[in-house]
C-alpha positions as CSV (number, residue, x, y, z in Angstrom):
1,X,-49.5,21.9,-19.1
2,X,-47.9,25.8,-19.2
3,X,-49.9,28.8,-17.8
4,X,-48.8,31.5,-19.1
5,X,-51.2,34.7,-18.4
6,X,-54.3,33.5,-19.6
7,X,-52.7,31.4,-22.5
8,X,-53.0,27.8,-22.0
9,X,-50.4,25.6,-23.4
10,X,-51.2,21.9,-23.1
11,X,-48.4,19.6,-24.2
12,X,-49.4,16.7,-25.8
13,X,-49.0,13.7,-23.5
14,X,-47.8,10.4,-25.7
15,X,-48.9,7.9,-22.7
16,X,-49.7,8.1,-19.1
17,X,-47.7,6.1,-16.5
18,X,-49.8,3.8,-14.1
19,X,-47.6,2.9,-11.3
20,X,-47.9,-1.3,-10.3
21,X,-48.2,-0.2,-6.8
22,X,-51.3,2.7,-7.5
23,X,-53.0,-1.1,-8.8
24,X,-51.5,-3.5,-6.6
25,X,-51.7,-1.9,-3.3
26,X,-55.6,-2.9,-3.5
27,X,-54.6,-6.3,-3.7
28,X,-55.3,-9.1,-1.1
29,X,-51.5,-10.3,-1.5
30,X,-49.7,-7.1,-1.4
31,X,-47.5,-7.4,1.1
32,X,-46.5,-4.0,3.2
33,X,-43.3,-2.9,4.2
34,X,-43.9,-3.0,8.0
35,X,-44.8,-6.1,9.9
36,X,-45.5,-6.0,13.9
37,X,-42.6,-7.4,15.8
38,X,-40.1,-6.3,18.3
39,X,-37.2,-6.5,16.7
40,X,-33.2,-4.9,15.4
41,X,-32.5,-4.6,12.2
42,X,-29.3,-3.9,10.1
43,X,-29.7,-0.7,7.2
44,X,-27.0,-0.8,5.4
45,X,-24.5,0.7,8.3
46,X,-27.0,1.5,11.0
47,X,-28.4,-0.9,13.2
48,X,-31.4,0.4,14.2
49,X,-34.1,-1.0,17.0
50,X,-37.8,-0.9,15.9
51,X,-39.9,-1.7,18.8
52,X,-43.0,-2.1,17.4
53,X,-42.8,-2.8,13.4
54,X,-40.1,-4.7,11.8
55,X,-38.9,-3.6,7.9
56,X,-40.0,-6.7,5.3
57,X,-37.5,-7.4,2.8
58,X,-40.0,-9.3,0.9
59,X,-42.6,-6.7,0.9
60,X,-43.7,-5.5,-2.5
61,X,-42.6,-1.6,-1.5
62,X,-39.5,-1.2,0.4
63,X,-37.2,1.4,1.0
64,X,-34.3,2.0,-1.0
65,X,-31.9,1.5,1.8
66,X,-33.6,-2.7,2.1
67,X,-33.0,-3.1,-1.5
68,X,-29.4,-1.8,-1.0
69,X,-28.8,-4.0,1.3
70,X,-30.6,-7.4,-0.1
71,X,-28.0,-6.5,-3.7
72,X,-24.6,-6.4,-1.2
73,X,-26.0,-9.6,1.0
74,X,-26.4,-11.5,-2.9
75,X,-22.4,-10.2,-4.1
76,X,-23.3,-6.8,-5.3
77,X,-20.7,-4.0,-5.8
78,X,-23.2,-1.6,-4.6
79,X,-23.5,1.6,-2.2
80,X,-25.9,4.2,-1.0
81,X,-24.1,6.8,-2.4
82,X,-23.0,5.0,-5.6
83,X,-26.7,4.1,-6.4
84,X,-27.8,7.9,-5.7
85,X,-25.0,8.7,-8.4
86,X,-26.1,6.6,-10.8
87,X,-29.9,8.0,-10.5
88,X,-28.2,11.5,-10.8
89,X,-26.5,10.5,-14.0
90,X,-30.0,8.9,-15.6
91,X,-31.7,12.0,-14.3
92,X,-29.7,14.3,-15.7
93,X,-29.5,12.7,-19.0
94,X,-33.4,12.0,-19.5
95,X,-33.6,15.9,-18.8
96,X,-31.0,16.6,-21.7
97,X,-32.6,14.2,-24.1
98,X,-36.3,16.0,-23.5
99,X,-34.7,19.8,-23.6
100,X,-35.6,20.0,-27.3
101,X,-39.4,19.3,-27.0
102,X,-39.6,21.1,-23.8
103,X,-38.2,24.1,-25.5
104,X,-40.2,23.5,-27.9
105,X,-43.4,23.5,-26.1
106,X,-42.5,26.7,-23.6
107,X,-41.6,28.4,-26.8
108,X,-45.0,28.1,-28.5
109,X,-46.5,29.5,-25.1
110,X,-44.9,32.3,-24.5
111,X,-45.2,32.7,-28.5
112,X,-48.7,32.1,-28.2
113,X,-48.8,34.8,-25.0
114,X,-46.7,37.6,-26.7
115,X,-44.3,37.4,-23.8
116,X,-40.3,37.9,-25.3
117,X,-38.5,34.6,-25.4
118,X,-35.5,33.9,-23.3
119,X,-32.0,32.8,-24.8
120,X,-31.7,28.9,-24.9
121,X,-30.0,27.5,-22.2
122,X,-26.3,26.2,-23.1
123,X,-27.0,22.6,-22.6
124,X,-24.4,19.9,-24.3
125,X,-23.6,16.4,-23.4
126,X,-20.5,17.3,-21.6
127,X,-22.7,19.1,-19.2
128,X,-23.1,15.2,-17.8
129,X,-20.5,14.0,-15.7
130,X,-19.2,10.5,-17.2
131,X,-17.1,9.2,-14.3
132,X,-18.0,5.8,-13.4
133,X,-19.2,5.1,-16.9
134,X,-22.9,4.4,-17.8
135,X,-25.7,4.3,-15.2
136,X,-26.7,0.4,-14.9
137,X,-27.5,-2.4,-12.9
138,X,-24.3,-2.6,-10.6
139,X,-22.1,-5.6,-11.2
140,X,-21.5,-8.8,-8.9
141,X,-18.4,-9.0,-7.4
């Protein structure tokens, strides 16, 4: 939704997203991330001591950093900062492919408000860097 004076621009939503964990988390078997213990743990290159709650890697909502490590324990080419890359790279191209109907949508507003409309944004696919290749599931070693 774009507010824009008192012009209201609602673009259309084509679904809603309903996270597993906004339902699960009410569940009897969800399992949190923190169990009591006294305990050290290994993330990814810190050991860290956790005196009174332990990280579970089988808990149905971890942190990133657990996950990282389960992928390298199994064979996993995989890194923190090499993940984070990756999520840039999807990120950046799920905002390129949705710059049309954006513009789109903020164009009828401030159409629809009598505000002047700003030059379009020089956006191209070589605006994504392709080092690395494709964002994916990193591969087994």
């Amino acid at each position: 939704c774009v507010r824009v004076g008192v012009c209201v621009c609602v673009c259309v939503f084509l679904s809603v997203h309903l996270t597993n964990f906004a339902i699960n988390k009410m569940s009897d078997k969800f399992k949190h991330a923190q169990k009591p213990t006294n305990t050290t743990i290994r993330i990814g290159e810190e050991v860290k001591n956790h005196k009174a709650k332990e990280l579970d890697p089988t808990a149905n909502k971890r942190l990133i950093s657990v996950v990282i490590n389960q992928l390298q324990e199994q064979g996993y080419k995989i890194t923190s900062d090499s993940f984070w890359e990756k999520v840039d790279h999807m990120v950046a191209k799920t905002l390129l492919a949705i710059q049309p109907r954006l513009k789109r949508c903020f164009t009828k507003a401030l159409k629809a408000s009598r505000m002047p409309i700003p030059p379009p944004p020089h956006l191209s696919p070589h605006t994504v860097p392709t080092e690395g290749g494709t964002p994916g599931i990193p591969q087994k070693s």
